[in-house]
C-alpha atoms as an extended CHARMM CRD file, in Angstrom:
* protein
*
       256  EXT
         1         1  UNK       CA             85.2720000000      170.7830000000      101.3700000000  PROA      1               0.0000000000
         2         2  UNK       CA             87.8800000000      173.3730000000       99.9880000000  PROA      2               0.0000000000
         3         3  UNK       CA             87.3680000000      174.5810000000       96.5610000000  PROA      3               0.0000000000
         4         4  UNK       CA             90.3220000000      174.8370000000       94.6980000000  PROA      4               0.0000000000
         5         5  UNK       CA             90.1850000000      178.5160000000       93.4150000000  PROA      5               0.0000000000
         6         6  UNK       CA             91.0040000000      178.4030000000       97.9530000000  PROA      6               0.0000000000
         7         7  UNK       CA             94.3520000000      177.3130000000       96.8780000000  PROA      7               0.0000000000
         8         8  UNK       CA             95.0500000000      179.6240000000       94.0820000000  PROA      8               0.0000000000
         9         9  UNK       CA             97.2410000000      181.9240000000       96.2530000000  PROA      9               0.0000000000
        10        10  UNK       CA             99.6930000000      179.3470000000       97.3420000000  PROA      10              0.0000000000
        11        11  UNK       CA             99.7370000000      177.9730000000       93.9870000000  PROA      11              0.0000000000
        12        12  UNK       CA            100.7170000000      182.0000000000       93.1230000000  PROA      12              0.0000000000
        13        13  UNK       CA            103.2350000000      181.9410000000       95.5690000000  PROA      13              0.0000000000
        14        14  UNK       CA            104.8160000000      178.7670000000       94.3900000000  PROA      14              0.0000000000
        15        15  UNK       CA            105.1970000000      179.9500000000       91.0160000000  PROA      15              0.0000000000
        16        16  UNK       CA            107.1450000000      182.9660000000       92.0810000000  PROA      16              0.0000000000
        17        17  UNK       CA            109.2270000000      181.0040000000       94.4480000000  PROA      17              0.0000000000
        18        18  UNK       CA            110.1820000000      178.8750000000       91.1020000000  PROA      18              0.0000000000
        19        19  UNK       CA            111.0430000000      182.0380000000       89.6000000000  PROA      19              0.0000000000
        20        20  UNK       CA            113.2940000000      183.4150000000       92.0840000000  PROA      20              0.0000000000
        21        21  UNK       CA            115.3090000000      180.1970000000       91.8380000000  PROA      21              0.0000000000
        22        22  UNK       CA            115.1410000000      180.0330000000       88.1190000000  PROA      22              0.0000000000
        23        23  UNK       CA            115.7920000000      183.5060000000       86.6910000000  PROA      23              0.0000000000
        24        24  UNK       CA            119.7780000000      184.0770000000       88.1510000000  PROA      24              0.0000000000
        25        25  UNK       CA            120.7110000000      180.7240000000       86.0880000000  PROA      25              0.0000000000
        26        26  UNK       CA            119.0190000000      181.0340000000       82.9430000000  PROA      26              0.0000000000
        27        27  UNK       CA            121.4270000000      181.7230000000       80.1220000000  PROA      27              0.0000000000
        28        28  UNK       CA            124.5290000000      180.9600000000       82.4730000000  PROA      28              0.0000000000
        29        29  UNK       CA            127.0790000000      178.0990000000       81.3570000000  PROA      29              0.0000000000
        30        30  UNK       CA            125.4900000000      176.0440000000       84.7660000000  PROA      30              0.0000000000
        31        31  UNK       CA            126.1840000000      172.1920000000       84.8400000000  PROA      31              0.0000000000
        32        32  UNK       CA            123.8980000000      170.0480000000       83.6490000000  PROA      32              0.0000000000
        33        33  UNK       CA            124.0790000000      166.2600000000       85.0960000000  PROA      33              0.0000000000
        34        34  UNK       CA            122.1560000000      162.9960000000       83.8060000000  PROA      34              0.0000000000
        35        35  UNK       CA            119.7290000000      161.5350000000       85.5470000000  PROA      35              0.0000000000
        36        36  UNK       CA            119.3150000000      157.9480000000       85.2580000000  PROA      36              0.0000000000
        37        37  UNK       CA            116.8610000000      158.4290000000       82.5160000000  PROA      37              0.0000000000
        38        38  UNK       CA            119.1840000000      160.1030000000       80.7390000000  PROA      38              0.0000000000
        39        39  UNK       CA            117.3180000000      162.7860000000       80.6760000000  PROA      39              0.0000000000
        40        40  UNK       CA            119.2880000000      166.4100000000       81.6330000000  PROA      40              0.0000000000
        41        41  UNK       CA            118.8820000000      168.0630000000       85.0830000000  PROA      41              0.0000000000
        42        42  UNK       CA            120.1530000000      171.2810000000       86.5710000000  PROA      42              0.0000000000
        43        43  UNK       CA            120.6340000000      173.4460000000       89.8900000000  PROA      43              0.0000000000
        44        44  UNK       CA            117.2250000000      175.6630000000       88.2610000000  PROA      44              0.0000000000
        45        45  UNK       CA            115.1050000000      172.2230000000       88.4330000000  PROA      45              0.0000000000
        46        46  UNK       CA            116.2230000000      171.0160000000       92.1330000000  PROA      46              0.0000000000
        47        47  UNK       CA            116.3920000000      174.3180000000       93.4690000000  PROA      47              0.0000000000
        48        48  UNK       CA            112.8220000000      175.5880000000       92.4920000000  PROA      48              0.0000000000
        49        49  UNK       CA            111.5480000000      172.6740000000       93.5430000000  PROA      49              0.0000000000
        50        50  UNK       CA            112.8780000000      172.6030000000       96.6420000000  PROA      50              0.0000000000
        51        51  UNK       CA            111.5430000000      176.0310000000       97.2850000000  PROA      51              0.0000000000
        52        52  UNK       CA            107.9550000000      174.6750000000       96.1540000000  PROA      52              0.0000000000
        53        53  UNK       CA            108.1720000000      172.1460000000       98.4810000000  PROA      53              0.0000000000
        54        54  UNK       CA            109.5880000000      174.2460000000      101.3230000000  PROA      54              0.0000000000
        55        55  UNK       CA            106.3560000000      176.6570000000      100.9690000000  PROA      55              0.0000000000
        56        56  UNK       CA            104.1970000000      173.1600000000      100.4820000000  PROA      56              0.0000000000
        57        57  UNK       CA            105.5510000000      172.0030000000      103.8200000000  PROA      57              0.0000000000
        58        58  UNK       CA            104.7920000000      175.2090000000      105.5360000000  PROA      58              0.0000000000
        59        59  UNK       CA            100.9530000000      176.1820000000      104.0440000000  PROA      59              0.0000000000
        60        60  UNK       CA             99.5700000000      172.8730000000      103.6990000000  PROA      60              0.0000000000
        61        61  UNK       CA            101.5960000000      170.2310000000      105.3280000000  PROA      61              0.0000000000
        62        62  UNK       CA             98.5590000000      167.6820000000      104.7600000000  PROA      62              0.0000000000
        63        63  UNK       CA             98.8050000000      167.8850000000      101.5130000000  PROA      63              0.0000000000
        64        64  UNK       CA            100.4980000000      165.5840000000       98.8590000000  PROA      64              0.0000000000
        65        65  UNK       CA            103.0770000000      166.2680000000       96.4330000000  PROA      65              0.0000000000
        66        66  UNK       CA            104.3280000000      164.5020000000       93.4080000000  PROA      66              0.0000000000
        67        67  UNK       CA            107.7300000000      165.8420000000       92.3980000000  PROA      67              0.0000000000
        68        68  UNK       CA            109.5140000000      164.9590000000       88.8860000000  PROA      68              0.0000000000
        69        69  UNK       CA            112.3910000000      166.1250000000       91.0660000000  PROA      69              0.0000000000
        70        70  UNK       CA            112.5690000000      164.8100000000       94.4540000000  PROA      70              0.0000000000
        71        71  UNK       CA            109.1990000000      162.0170000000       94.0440000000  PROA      71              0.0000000000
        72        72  UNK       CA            106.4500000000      161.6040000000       95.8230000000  PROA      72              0.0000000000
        73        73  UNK       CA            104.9880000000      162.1170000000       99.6130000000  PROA      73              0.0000000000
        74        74  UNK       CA            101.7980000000      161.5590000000      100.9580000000  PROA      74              0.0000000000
        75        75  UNK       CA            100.4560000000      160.4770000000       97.3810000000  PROA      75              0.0000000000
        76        76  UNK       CA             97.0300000000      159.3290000000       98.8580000000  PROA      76              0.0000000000
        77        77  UNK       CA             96.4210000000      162.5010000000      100.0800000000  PROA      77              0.0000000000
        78        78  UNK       CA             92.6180000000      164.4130000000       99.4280000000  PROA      78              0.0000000000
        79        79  UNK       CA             94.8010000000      167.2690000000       97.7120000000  PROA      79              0.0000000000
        80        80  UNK       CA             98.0710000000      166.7020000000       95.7840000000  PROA      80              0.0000000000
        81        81  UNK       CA            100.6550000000      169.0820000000       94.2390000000  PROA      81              0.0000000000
        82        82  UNK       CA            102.4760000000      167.7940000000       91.0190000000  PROA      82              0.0000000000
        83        83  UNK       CA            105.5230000000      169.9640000000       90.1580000000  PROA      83              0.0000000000
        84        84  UNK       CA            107.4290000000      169.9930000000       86.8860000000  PROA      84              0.0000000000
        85        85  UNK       CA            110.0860000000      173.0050000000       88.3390000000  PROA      85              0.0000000000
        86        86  UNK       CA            111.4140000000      172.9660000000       84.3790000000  PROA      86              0.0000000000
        87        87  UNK       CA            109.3640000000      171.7570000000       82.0230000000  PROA      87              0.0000000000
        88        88  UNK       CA            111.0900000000      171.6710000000       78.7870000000  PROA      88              0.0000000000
        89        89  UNK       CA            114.8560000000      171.2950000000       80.5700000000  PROA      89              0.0000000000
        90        90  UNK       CA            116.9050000000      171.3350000000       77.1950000000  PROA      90              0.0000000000
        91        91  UNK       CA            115.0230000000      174.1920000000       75.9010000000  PROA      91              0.0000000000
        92        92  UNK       CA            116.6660000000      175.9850000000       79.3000000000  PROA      92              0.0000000000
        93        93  UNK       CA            119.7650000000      174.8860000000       79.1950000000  PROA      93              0.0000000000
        94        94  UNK       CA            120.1870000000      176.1980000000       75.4530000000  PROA      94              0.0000000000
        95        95  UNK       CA            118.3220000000      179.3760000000       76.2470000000  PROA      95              0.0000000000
        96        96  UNK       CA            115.5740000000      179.2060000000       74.4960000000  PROA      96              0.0000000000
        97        97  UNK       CA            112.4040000000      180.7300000000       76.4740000000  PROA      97              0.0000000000
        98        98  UNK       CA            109.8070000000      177.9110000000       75.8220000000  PROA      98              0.0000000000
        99        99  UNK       CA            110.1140000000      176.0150000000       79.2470000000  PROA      99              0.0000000000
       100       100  UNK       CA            107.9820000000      176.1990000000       81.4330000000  PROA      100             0.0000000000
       101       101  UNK       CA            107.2460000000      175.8570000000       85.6960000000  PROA      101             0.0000000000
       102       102  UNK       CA            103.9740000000      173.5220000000       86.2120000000  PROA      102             0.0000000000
       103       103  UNK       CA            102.0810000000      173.6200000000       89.1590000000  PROA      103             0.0000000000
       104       104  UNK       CA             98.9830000000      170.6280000000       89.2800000000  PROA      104             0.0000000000
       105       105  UNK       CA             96.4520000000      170.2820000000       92.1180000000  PROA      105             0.0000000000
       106       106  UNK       CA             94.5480000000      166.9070000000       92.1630000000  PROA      106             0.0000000000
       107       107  UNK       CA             91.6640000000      166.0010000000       93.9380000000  PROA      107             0.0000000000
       108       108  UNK       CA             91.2560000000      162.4140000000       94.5110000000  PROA      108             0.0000000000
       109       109  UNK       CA             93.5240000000      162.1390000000       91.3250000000  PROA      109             0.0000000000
       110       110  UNK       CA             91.5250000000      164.5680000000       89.3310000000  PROA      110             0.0000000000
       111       111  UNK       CA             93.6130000000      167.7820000000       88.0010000000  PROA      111             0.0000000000
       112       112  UNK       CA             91.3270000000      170.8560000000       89.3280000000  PROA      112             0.0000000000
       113       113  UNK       CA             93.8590000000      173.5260000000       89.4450000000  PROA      113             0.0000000000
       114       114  UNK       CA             96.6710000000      174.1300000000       87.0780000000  PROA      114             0.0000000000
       115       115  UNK       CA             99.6670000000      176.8120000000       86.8540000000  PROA      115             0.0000000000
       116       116  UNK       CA            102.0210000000      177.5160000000       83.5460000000  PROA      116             0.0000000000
       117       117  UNK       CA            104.4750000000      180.1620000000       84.2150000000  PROA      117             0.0000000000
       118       118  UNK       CA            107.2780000000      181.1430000000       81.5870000000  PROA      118             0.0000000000
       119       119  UNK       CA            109.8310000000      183.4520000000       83.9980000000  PROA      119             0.0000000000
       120       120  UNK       CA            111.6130000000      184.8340000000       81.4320000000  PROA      120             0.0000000000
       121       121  UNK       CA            108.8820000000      186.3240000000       79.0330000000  PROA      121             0.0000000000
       122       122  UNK       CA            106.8710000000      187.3720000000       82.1190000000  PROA      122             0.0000000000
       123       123  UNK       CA            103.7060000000      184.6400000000       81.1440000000  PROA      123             0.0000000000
       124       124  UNK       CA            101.8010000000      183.0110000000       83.9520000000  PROA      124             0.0000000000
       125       125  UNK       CA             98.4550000000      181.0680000000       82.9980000000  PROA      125             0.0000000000
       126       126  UNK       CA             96.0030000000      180.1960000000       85.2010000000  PROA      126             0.0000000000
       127       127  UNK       CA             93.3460000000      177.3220000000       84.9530000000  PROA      127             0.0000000000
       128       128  UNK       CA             90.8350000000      176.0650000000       87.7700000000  PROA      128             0.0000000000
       129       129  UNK       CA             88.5310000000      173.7780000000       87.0640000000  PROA      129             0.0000000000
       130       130  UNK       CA             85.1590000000      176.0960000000       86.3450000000  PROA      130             0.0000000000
       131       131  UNK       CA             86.7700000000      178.8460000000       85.5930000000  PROA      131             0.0000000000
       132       132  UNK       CA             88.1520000000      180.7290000000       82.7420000000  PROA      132             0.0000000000
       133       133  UNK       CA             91.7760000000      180.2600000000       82.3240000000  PROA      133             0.0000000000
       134       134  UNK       CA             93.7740000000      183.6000000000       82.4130000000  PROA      134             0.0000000000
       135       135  UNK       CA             97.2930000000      184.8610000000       80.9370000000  PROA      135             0.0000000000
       136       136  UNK       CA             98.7000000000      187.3680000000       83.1120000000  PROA      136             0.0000000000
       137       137  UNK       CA             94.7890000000      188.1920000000       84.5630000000  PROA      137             0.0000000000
       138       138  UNK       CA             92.7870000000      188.5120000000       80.9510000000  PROA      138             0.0000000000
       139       139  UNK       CA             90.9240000000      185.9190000000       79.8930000000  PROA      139             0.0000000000
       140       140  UNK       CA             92.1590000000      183.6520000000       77.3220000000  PROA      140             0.0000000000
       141       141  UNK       CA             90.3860000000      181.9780000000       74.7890000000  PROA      141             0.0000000000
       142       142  UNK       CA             91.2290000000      179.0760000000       72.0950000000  PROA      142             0.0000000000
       143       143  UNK       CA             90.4550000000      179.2870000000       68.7020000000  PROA      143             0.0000000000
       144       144  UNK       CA             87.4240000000      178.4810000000       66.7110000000  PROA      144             0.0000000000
       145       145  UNK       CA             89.3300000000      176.0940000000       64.1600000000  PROA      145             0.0000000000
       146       146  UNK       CA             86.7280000000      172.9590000000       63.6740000000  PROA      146             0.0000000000
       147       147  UNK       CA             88.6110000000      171.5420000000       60.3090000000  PROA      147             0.0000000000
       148       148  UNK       CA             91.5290000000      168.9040000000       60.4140000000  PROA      148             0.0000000000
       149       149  UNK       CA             92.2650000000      170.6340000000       56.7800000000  PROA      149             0.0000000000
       150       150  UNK       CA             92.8690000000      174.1830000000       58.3400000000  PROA      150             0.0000000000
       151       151  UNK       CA             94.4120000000      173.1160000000       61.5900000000  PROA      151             0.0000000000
       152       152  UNK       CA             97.6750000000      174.1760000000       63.2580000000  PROA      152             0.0000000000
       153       153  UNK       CA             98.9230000000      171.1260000000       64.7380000000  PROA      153             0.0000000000
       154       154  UNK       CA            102.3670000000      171.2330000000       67.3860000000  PROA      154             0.0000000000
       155       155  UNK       CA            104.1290000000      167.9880000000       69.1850000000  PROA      155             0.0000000000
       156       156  UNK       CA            107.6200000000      168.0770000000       71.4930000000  PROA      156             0.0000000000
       157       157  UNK       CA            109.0640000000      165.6240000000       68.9300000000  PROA      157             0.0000000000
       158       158  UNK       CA            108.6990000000      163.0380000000       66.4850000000  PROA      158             0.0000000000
       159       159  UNK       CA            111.4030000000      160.8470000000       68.5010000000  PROA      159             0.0000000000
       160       160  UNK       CA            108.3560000000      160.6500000000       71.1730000000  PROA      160             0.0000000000
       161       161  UNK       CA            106.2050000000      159.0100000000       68.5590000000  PROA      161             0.0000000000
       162       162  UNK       CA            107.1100000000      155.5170000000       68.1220000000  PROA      162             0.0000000000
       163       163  UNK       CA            106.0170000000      152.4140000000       66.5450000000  PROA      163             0.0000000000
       164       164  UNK       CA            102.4040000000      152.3740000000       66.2200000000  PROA      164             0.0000000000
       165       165  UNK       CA            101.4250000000      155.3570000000       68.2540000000  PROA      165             0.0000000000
       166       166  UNK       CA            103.9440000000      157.0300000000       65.3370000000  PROA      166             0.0000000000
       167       167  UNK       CA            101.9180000000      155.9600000000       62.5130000000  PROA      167             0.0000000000
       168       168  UNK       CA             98.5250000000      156.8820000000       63.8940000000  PROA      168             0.0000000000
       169       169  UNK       CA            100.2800000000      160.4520000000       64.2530000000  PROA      169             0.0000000000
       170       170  UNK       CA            101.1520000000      160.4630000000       61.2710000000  PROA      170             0.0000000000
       171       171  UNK       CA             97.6580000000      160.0980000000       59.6010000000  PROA      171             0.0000000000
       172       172  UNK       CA             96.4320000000      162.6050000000       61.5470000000  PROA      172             0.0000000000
       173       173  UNK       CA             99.3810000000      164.9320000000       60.8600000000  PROA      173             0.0000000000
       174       174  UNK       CA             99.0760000000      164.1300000000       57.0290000000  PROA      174             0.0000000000
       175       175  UNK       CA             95.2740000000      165.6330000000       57.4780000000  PROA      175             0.0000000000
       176       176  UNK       CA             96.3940000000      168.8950000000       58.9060000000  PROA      176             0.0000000000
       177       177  UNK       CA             97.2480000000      172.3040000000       57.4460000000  PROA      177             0.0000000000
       178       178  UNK       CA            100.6270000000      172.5960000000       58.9960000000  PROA      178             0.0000000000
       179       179  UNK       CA            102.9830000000      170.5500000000       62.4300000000  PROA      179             0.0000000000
       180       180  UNK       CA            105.3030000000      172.7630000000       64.6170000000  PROA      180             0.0000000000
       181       181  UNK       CA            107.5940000000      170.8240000000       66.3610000000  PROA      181             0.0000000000
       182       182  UNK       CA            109.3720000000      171.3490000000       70.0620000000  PROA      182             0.0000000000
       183       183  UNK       CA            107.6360000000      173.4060000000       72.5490000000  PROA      183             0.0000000000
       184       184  UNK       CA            107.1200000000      170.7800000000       75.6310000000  PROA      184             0.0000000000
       185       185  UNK       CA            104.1870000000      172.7000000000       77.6590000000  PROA      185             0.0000000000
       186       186  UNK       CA            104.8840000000      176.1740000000       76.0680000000  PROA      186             0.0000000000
       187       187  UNK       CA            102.1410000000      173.9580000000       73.0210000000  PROA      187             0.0000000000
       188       188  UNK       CA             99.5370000000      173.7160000000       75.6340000000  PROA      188             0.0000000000
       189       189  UNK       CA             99.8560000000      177.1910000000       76.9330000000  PROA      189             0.0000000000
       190       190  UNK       CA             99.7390000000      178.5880000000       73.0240000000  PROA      190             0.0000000000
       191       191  UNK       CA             96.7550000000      176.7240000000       72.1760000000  PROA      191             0.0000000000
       192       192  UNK       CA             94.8230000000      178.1790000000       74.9350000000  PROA      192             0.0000000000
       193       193  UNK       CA             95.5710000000      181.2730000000       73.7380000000  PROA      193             0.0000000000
       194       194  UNK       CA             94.4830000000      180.5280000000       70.2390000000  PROA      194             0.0000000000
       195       195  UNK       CA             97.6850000000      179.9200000000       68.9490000000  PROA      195             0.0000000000
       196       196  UNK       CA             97.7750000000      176.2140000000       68.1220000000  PROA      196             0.0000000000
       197       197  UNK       CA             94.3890000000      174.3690000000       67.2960000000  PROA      197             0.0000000000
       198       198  UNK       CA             95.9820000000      170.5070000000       68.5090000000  PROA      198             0.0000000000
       199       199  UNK       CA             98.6740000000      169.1230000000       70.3660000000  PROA      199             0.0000000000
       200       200  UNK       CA             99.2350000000      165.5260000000       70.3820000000  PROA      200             0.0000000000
       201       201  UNK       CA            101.8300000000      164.0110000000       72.4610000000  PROA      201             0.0000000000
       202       202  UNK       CA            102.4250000000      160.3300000000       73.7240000000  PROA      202             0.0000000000
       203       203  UNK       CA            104.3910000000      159.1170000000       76.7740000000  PROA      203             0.0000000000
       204       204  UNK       CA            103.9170000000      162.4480000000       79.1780000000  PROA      204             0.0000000000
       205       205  UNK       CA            104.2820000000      161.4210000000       82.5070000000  PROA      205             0.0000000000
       206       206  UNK       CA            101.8450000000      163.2260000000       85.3110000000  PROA      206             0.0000000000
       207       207  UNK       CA            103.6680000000      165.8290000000       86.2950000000  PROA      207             0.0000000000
       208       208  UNK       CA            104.1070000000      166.7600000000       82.3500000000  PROA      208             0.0000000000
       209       209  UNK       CA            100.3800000000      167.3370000000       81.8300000000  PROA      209             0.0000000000
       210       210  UNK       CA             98.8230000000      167.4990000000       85.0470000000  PROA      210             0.0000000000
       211       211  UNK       CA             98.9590000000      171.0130000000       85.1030000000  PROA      211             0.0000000000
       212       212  UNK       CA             97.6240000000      171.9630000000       81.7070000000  PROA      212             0.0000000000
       213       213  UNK       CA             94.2340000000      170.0950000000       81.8880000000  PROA      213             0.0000000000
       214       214  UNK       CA             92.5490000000      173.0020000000       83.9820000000  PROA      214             0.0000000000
       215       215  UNK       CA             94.3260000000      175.5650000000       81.6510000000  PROA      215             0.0000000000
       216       216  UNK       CA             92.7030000000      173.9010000000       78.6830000000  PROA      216             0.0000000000
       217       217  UNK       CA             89.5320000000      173.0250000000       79.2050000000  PROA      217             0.0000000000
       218       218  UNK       CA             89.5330000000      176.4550000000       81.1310000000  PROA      218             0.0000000000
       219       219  UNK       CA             90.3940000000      177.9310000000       77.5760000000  PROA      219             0.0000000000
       220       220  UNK       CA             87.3380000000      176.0960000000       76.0480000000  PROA      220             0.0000000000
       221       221  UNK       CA             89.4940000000      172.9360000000       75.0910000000  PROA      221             0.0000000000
       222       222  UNK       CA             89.1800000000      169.6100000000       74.9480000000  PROA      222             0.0000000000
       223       223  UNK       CA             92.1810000000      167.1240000000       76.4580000000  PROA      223             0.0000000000
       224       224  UNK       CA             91.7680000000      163.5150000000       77.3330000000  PROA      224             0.0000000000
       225       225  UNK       CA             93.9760000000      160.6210000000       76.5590000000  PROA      225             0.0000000000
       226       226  UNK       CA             94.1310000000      158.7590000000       72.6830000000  PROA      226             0.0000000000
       227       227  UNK       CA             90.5770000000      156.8740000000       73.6300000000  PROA      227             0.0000000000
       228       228  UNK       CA             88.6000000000      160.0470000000       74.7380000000  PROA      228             0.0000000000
       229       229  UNK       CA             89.2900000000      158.8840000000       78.4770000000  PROA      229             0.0000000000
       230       230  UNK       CA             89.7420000000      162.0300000000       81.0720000000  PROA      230             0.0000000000
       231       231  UNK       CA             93.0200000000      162.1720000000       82.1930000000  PROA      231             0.0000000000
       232       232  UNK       CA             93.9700000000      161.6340000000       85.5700000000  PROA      232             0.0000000000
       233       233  UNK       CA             96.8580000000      160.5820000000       87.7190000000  PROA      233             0.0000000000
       234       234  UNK       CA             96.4040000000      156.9060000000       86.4480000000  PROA      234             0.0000000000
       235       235  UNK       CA             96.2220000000      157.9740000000       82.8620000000  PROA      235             0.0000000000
       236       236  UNK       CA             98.9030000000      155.9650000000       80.1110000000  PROA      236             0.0000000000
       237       237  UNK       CA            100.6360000000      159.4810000000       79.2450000000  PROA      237             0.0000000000
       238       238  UNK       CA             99.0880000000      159.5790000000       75.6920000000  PROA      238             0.0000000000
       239       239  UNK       CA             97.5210000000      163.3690000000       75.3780000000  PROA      239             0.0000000000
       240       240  UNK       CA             94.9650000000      164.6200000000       72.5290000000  PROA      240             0.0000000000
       241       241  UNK       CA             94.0770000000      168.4540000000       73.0860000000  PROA      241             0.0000000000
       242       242  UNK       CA             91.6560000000      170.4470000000       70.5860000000  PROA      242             0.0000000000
       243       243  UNK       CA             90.6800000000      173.9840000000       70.4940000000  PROA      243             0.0000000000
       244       244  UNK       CA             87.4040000000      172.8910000000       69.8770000000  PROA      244             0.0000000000
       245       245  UNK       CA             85.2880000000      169.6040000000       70.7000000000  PROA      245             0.0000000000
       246       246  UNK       CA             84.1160000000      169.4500000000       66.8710000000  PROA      246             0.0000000000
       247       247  UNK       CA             88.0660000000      169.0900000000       65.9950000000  PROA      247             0.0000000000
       248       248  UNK       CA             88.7860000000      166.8410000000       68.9020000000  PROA      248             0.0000000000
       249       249  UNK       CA             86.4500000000      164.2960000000       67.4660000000  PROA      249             0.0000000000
       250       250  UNK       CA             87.9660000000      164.1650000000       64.1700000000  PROA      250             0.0000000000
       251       251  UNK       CA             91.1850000000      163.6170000000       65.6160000000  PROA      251             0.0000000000
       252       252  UNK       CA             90.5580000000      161.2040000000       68.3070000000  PROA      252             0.0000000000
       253       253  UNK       CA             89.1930000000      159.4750000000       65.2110000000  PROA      253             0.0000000000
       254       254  UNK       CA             92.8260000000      158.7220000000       63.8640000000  PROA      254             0.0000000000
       255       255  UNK       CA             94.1960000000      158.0880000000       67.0120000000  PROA      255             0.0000000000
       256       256  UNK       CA             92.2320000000      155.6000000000       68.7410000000  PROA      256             0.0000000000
């Protein structure tokens, strides 16, 4: 069986074909259609996905891929690729340099390999699963925070927490030192850096998070789903990460 550290050079060269595509349109007045979840797309997300899939088809045509682009082939596969070309498509489109390219690698549905690259600022880290996750090569690290009271807590948006999962967020939030919104995976990649101590999200589909589980936990984090479960490509989209497991316990406490 392949380890997948074997596949960390096509995952390198997928994140640079992203880039390629991505870079000429960033701040440009490009159009920006709809898609039928109403959610914005552009030529940056099709066309760096496209090139991710043209490399896929070429160095490992056995392999799946799941796209948020263009869907899904060969889903059953041993080894699948989940691509998010822009992660964070609103934060593009106005310019802001939080989005990010994800690159997942399951293995039988597990992530094992995960890519977050930020083109513009030059950031690419790099999780695989027993490894320690790196930022541009050097080893990252998140912090030592183990107290709700003194943690730094960051979400996409409180429009993603609704109804009941919203109030359970709240408590939590309520218990922390300080919430920064809006960041999309640019929170994930920060907190395995040290910046923040938890992220909680709700409703992330798989290619939104598949690619930051080996980046966490690679960090020394803790991520699983709003029961403790490990996430997976059957997971129900709710995310709890911690910088520590100490912290992740008293959170998952107000969550479950």
């Amino acid at each position: 069986m392949s380890h997948p550290a074997d596949f960390l050079p096509l995952a390198q060269r997928l994140a640079d074909a992203a880039r390629a595509v991505i870079l000429p349109y960033y701040r440009t007045r490009l159009a920006v259609d709809d898609k039928l979840d109403a959610s914005p797309v552009t030529l940056a997300d099709r066309g760096a996905e496209q090139a991710m899939r043209a490399l896929l088809a070429e160095h490992a045509p056995e392999h799946g891929i799941i796209g948020e682009e263009f869907g899904r082939e060969r889903d059953g596969a041993e080894w699948v690729w989940v691509l998010d070309p822009v992660d964070g498509t609103k934060s593009f489109i106005v310019g802001r340099p939080t989005f990010c390219t994800l690159i997942g690698l399951l293995h039988h549905g597990k992530p094992v390999l995960g890519i977050i690259d930020q083109p513009v600022l030059n950031e690419r880290w790099v999780g695989v699963a027993g490894l320690p996750t790196t930022l541009n090569g050097s080893v990252v690290q998140t912090s030592d925070v183990t107290d709700l009271a003194a943690t730094r807590l960051g979400s996409t948006g409180p429009q993603y927490l609704q109804a009941a999962a919203g109030e359970r967020f709240a408590d939590l939030q309520a218990r922390c030192r300080f919430t920064v919104w809006g960041g999309d995976a640019y929170l994930y990649a920060l907190l395995a850096c040290g910046g923040y101590d938890l992220v909680v999200e709700s409703g992330l589909k798989l290619h939104d998070f598949a690619a930051l589980v080996p980046v966490v936990q690679g960090a020394g984090g803790t991520m699983t789903d709003w029961l403790g479960g490990e996430l997976n490509k059957d997971s129900d989209g709710s995310v709890l990460v911690a910088a520590t497991a100490a912290l992740h316990e008293q959170a998952l406490a107000y969550l479950r």
